[in-house]
C-alpha positions in Angstrom: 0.0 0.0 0.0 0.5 3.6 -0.4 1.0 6.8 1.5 1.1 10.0 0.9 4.6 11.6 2.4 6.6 14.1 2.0 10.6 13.7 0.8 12.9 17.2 1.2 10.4 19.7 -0.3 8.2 17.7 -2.5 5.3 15.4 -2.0 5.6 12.0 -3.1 3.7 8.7 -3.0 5.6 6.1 -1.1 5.7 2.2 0.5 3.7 2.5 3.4 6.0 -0.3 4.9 9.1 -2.0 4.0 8.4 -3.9 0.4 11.8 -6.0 0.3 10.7 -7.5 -2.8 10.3 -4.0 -4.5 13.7 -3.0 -3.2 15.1 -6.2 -5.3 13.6 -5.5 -8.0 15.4 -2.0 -8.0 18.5 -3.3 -6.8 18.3 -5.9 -10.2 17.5 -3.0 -12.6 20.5 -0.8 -11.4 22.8 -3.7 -11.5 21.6 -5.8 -14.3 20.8 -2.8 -16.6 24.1 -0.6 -16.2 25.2 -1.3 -19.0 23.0 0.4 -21.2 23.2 4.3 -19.1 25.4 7.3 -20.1 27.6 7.9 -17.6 27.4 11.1 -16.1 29.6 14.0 -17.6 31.5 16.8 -15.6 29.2 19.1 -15.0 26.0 16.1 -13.9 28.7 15.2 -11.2 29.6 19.1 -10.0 25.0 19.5 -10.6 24.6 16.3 -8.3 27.5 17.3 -5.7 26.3 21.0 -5.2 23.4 19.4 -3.6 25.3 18.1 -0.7 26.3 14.1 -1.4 27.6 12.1 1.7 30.0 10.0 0.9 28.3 6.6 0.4 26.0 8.6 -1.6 29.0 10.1 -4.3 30.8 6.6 -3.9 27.1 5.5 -5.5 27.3 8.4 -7.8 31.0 7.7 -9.5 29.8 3.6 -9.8 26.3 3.5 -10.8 25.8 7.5 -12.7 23.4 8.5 -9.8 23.4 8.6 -5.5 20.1 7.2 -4.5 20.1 3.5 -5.3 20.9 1.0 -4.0 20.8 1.4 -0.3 20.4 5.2 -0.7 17.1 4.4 -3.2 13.6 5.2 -1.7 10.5 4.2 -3.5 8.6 6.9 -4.7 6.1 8.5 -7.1 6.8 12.3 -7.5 3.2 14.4 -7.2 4.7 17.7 -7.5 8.1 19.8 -7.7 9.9 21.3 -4.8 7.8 23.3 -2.3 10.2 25.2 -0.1 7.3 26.9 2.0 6.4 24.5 4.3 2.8 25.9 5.0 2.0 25.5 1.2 3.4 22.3 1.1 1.0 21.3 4.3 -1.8 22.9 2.7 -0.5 20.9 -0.6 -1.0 18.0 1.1 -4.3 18.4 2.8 -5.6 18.8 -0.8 -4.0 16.1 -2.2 -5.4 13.9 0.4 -8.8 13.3 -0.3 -7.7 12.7 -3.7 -6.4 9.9 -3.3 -8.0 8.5 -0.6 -9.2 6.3 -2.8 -5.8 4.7 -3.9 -4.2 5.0 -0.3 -3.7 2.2 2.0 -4.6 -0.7 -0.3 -2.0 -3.2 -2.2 -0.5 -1.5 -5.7 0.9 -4.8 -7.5 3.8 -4.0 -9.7 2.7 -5.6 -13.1 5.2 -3.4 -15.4 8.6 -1.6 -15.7 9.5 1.4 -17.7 12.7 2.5 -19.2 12.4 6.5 -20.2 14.9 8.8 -21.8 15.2 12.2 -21.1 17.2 13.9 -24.0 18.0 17.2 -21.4 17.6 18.3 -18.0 14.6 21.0 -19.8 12.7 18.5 -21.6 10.0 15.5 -19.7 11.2 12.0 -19.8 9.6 9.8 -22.4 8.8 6.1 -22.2 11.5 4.0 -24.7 10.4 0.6 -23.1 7.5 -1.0 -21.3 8.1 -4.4 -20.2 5.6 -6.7 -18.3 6.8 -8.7 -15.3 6.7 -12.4 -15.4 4.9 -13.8 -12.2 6.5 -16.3 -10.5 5.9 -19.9 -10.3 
């Protein structure tokens, strides 16, 4: 199930528990699908580091091209941007509440993955791949 939280300034949709089979399945796509990511370029590495890396965080950065997987990684669905007023983020997030009241709190199966592409940091992502998951036998 879902919940509606908030990460740094934006809201988000996150595990309302710990899900260790989700976390596999992002620790397999990071590891088993390296090999087809750009690697970062100078100035990604100075963008990502101005924000304040520790250092298991840029040790993740210089391997894997970003600092939250892995253990860093944290399920999420972004709702919104950054809010840096924290009254409009808490009025934000009454609104967005009965919204999705009706999503909240029950199972979300993970049936798919995506692979997206965004071509620059001012354009959206867009969806190269969708692939269905097998189930297990």
């Amino acid at each position: 199930p879902l919940r509606l939280d908030t990460i740094g300034s934006f809201l988000a949709l996150t595990p309302s528990a710990p899900c260790p089979e989700l976390e596999e399945l992002s620790r397999a796509c990071v590891i088993e699908l390296d090999r087809f990511r750009r690697p970062p370029g100078p100035e990604e590495l100075v963008r990502r580091r101005r924000k304040g890396l520790t250092e298991a965080q840029d040790r993740l950065l210089e391997r894997w091209g970003y600092p939250y997987v892995l253990e860093e990684f944290r399920f999420h669905l972004t709702l919104t941007g950054g809010i840096p007023d924290a009254e409009e983020r808490e009025r934000i997030h009454a609104a967005l509440t009965p919204l999705l009241a009706p999503v909240l709190h029950r199972p979300v199966p993970v049936r798919e993955i995506c692979v997206f592409r965004q071509s620059c940091l001012e354009k959206p992502f867009t969806v190269l791949k969708r692939v269905t998951l097998a189930r297990k036998p």
